[in-house]
Residue, then its C-alpha position, 0 to 999 in steps of 0.5 A: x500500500x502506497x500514498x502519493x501527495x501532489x501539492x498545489x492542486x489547481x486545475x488545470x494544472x497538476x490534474x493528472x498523475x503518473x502512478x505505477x505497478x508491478x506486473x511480471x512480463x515473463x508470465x504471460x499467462x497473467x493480467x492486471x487491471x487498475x480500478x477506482x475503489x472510492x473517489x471524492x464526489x465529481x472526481x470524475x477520476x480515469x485511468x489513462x490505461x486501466x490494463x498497463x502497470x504504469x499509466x497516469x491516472x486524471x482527476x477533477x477535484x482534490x481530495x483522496x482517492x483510492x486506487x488498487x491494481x490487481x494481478x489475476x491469472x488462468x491457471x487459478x491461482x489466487x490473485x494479488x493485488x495492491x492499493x494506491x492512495x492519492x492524495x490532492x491537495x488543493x493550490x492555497x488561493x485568495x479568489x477575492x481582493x480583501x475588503x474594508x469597512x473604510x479604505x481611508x479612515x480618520x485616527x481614533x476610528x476601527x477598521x474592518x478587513x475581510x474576505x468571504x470564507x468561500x473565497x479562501x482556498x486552503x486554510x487561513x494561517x493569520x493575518x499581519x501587519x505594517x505600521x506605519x505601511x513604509x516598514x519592511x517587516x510584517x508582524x503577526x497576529x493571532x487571528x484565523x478568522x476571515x475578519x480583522x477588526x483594528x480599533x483606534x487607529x492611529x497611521x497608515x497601515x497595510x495588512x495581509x491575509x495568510x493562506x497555507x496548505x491544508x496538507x502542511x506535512x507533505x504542502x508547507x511551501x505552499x502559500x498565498x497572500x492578499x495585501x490591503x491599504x488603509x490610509x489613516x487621516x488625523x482629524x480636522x483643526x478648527x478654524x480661526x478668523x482674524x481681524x476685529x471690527x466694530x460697525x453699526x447695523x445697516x450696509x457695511x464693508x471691510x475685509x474678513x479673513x477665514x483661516x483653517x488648517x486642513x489634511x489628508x488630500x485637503x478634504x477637511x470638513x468645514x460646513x460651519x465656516x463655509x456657511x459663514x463664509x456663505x452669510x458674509x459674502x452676501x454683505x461684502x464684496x471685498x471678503x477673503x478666504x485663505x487657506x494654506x498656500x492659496x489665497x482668494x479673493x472672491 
């Protein structure tokens, strides 16, 4: 009785393979014959030549198959056999781009990374990190799970998805990984205004400077000051809105 791995398991490819027998040519009152004790549901597995002790044997879907060659005779004498286990091991493979809750994320928020379960092929070793993402090392987690949750983040990070053999005993260079990126944005700074005045109720005019300082791709949120902004452009034409390195007068 043998056993016989093939890793990485991905059809086409590594869908046939070469299995082999003894069968004494001097004794030609003596036949073999291959044929399939159990299979996995829709291994459509076959034998190239059932009758020859060496052929290759085709499959369509991992798993173990159990295969016997048999020597039988007509002088009626007892006939042998011998049984071939063969074991598939599925290629480890991410099918689908990991998936966040947000891709750009403002600090002190969680974050959520996942993958359907049914789009992991293999078994899910951990998921790993770098923080800031410009690091050139990944560090571990202990999660196995097809989702990662990160609480209050701080930075800009990358993070990726483990994928191994379910085989790690025969299959352990097998490996597949998946890569995301969250951008991490610090919050918004309030604005100031500068320059005082006193006037009467009534038609007015004068300068009014709006300042805020804003990040991440300059996309700070500012309704309140833009509604201000709003309300004193009705009553001057001479108003100006400044932000960091440009000005406009409007």
């Amino acid at each position: 009785m043998d056993t016989v791995f093939v890793c990485n398991f991905n059809p086409p490819a590594n869908a046939s393979q070469s299995i082999s027998a003894n069968l004494n040519a001097t004794r030609s009152f003596e036949t073999g014959k291959w044929t399939i004790i159990s299979q996995p549901l829709n291994g459509s597995g076959s034998f190239a030549n059932d009758t020859q002790p060496s052929t290759s044997f085709t499959y369509a879907q991992s798993g173990l198959y159990q295969l016997q060659w048999a020597i039988t005779n007509d002088v009626n004498c007892p006939s042998t056999k011998d049984t071939v286990f063969l074991s598939i091991v599925d290629q480890p493979q991410i099918k689908q781009e990991l998936t966040a809750t947000a891709i750009n994320v403002c600090a002190g928020n969680p974050v959520t990374i996942s993958v359907p379960a049914n789009q992991v092929v293999g078994s899910i070793k951990k998921w790993q990190f770098k923080r800031p993402y410009t690091n050139t090392i990944w560090q571990d987690t202990v999660v196995t799970n097809p989702t990662i949750t990160f609480n209050n983040v701080q930075d800009t990070f990358s993070i990726r998805l483990v994928v191994i053999a379910t085989n790690q005993i025969h299959c352990s260079g097998d490996t597949a990984f998946k890569e995301i990126k969250i951008n991490v944005a610090p919050p918004s700074l309030p604005g100031i205004s500068t320059g005082e005045d006193t006037v009467c109720q009534g038609s007015n005019s004068g300068t009014i400077c709006f300042n805020w300082k804003y990040r991440f791709s300059n996309m700070a949120v500012i309704d309140q000051w833009y509604q201000l902004y709003q309300y004193f452009r009705k009553c001057s034409s001479k108003l100006y809105l400044y932000k960091p390195y440009c000005n406009h007068l409007v």
